[in-house]
N, C-alpha and C positions, 0 to 999 in steps of 0.2 A: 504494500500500500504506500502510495506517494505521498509525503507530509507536505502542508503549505511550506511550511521550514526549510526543505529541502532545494540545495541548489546547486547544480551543475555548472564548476568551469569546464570549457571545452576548447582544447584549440586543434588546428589544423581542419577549422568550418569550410573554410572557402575550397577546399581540396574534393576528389572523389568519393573517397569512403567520410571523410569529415562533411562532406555537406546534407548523407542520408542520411547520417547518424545524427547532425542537428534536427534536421524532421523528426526520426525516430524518441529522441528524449522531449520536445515539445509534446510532440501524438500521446504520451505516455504522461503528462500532469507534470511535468519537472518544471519550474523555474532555471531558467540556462544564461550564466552568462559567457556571451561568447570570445575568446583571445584573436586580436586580431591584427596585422601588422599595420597597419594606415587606416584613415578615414576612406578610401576607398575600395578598403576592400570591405567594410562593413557596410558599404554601401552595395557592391555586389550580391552581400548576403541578402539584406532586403529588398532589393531588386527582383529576388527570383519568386517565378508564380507561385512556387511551391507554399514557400511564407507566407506572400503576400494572400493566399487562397485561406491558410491559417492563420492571421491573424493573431499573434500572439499577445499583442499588447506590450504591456508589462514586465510578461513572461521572459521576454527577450533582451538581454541586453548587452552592452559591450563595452570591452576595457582594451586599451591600445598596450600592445607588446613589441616595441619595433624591431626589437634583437631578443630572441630566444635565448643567448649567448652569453649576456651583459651580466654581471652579479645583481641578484635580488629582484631578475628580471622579473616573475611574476607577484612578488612581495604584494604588492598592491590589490592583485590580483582577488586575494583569497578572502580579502573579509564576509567571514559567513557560508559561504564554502563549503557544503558537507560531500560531497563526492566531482572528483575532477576524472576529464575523459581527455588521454594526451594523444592525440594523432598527428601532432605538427612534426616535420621531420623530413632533411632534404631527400630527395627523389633523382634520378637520372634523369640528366636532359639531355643526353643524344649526344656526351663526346664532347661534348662545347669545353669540357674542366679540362685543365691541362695534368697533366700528369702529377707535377710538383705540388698540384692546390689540391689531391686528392683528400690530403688529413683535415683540410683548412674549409673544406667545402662540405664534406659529407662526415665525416668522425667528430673531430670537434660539436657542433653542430646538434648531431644526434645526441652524442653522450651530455654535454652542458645544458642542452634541452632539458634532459629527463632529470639529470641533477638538480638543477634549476627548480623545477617543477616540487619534486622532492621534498628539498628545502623548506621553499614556502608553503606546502603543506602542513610539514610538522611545525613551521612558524606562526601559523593561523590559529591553528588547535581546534580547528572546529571540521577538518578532513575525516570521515570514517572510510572513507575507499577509495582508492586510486586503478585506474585503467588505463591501460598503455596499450598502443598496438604497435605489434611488432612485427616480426614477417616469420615467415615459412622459411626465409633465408639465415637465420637466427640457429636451426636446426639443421640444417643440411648443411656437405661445407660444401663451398661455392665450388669446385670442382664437378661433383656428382649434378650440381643445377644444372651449368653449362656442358653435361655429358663427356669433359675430360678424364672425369673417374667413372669407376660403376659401385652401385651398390648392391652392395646384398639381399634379392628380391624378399629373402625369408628374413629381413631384419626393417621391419617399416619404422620409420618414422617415429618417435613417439613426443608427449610434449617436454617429457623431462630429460629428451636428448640436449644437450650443449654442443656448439663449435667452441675452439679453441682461438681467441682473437690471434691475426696475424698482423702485422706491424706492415706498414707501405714497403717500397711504392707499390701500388697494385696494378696489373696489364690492361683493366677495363674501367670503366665507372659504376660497372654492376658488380664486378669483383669489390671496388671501393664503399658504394651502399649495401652489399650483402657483410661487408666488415662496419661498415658503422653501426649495422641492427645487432649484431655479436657483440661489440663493445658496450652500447648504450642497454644492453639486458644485463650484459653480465657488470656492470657499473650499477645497474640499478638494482640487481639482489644484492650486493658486495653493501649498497649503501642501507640497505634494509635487514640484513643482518647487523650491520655492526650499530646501527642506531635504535633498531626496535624502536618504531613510532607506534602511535597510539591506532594507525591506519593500519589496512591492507592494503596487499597491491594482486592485481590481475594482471596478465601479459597475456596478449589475445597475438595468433602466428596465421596471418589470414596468405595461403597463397596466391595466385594471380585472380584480381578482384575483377569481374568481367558482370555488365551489367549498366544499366541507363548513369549516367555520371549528370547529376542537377546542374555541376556546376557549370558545364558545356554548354555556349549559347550556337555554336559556330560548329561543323562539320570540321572543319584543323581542331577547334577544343576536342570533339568527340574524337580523334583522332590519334589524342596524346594516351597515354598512362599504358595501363594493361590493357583495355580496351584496344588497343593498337592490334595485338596480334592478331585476333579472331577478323579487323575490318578490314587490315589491309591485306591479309590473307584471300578477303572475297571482293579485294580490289584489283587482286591480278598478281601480288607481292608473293616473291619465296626467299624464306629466310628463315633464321632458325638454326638448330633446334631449341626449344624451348622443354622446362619441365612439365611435365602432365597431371598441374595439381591448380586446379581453379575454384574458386566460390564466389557465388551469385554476391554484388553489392547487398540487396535486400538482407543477405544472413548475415554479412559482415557488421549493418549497422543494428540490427535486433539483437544480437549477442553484446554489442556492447552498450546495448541500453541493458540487456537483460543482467547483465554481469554488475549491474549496480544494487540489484538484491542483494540484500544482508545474507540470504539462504546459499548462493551461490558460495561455493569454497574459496576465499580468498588465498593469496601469497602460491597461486596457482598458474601454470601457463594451458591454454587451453590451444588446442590447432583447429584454424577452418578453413578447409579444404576437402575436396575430393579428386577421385579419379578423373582422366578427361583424355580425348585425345584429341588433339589440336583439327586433325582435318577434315573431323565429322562435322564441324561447321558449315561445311559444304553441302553435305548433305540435308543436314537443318534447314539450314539456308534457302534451298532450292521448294523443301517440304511447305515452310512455314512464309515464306517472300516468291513464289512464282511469278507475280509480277515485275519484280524488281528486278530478276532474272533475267527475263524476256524481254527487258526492255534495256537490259548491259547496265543496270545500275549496278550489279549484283556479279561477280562472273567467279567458275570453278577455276578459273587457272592457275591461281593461287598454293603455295603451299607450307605448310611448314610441320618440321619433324618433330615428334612428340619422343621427350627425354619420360621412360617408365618411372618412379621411383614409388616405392610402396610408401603409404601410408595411414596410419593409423588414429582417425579421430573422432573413434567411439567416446573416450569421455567427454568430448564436445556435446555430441546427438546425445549423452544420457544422460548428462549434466542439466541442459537445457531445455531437452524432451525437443527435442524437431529433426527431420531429420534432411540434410540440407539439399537444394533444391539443385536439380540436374544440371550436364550440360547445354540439355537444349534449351532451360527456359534461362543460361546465363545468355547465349546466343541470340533468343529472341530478344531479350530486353536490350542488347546494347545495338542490333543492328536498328529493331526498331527506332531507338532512339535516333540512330543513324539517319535513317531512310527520311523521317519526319525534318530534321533539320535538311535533308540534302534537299526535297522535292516541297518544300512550304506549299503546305496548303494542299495537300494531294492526298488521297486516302491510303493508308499503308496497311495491308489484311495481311495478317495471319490466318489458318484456318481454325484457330482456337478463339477466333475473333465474333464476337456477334454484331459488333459495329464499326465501323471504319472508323481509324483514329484521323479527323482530320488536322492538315499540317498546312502553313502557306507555301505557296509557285514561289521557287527561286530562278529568279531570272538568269543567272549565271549558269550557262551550261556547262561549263570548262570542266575539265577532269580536275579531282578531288586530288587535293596534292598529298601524296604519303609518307609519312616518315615514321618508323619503323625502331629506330633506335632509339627513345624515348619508353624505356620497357623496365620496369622493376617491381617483384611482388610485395 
């Protein structure tokens, strides 16, 4: 039961998984106030119909964070404060870092974040739960992601595996964020044992997040993140390989409203994920978008190689009681998504559909530009 008392800081709103998961803790009774770097991006936040369709009022508010990084950066933050949801956390951008700014860009960054965050919780005194999310890259070592190594099919995954942090320079910028999510976990148990706060903490390992992204106004926005590989795949793209572990956005952001329950086991890491394999998109594809198809918005030529790696995220589905929702309905939410921004104003059917989602004519015909390297889970 949600107390009028109760108040969620949240940062990392304006992102993917942070802008469903703002819906989700609204939908649910919470007071949220939300961490934001600038006046304009809390103006994106409100901007979106989602909000604006909910109406929060009150419910919603915002505090400026302009450096994650900074000492006492959320100090401010926390008055009153009973459960914070930390999703802020750099992301790959497609190569753009140079090699030498790997610590400076992605590690630092991650780990002072969460330290940060920490900190001001136990400085407030009025924190009972803490939520982090972390990745599926936190447990696997970045070798076996990128199918350099193999794993052992009879040894899955599980959430109390650890990687062993590796120290730079790293060869990729997904090698450099699959090392910052390893540091900033194993930084944030290390700081939660040795201080014993009055809080818990959660650490949720979501693998490749696939599914409608709010924050995306633009066809390039729906373009970037995880969402990337399933679109540009049925854009004509081959690249890859990729690991074969995805979860729908919707259970990404349910689970970490869910996991603000007292009932939930705290000082726990939970994985969400399942099985997948990258090229049945196509298949979906074709089943659920025949229009799209037919008309080359949509094409098979596309491919990308799916890395197996076993895993195990039964205490997630039994912890939470749901059990997480397939490949094909990740695939239908993010193409739909897609298809609505690419053709404004046009009806976009699935056969699961009983009424056409209308979207507006975009007048721009040109081919959808793709970029591919902007990918971390």
């Amino acid at each position: 039961m949600v107390s009028p008392k109760d108040l969620v800081l949240i940062t990392g709103a304006t992102g993917h998984i942070g802008s469903r998961t703002l819906l989700h803790v609204l939908r649910a009774g919470y007071r949220v106030r939300a961490a934001v770097r600038s006046d304009a991006k809390m103006a994106q936040v409100l901007a979106r119909p989602e909000i604006q369709e909910l109406n929060p009022g009150s419910r919603l508010e915002f505090t400026l964070v302009p450096d994650i990084t900074a000492p006492g950066a959320y100090d401010h933050a926390v008055e009153g404060v009973t459960h914070m949801i930390h999703i802020a956390s750099p992301l790959v951008t497609g190569d753009s870092v140079p090699l030498h700014k790997h610590h400076e860009y992605f590690i630092q960054p991650a780990v002072q974040g969460t330290l940060n965050l920490l900190e001001a919780a136990n400085y407030g005194g009025t924190v009972r739960r803490v939520v982090i999310t972390s990745s599926i890259v936190a447990l696997i070592p970045v070798g076996q992601m990128e199918g350099t190594e193999r794993r052992d099919p009879w040894n899955p995954v599980s959430p109390n595996d650890r990687v062993p942090f590796q120290q730079g320079p790293y060869h990729s910028e997904f090698a450099a964020y699959s090392a910052s999510k390893v540091a900033a976990l194993q930084a944030a148990e290390t700081w939660m044992e040795r201080e014993r706060p009055a809080f818990d903490l959660v650490h949720l390992h979501p693998g490749f997040v696939i599914g409608r992204n709010d924050a995306a106004t633009t066809t390039s926005q729906a373009l970037q993140g995880t969402n990337a590989v399933v679109l540009a795949m049925l854009l004509g793209k081959k690249f890859g390989p990729y690991a074969g572990a995805t979860v729908h956005a919707e259970d990404v952001a349910r689970v970490h409203v869910a996991s603000l329950d007292p009932t939930i086991l705290g000082n726990q890491s939970y994985i969400l994920s399942r099985a997948a394999r990258w090229n049945d998109a196509k298949s979906i594809a074709k089943r659920e978008f025949p229009e799209a198809m037919k008309k080359k918005l949509l094409v098979r030529g596309g491919n990308v190689d799916t890395i197996e790696i076993p895993i195990d995220a039964s205490l997630t589905e039994e912890t939470f009681g749901f059990r997480f929702a397939s490949f094909d309905e990740q695939v239908k939410s993010c193409v739909g998504q897609f298809l609505e921004l690419r053709l404004k104003r046009r009806p976009v059917v699935h056969h699961n559909t009983s009424q056409p989602t209308m979207v507006t004519r975009n007048s721009n015909k040109n081919e959808v530009a793709v970029g591919v390297s902007e990918i971390a889970c």
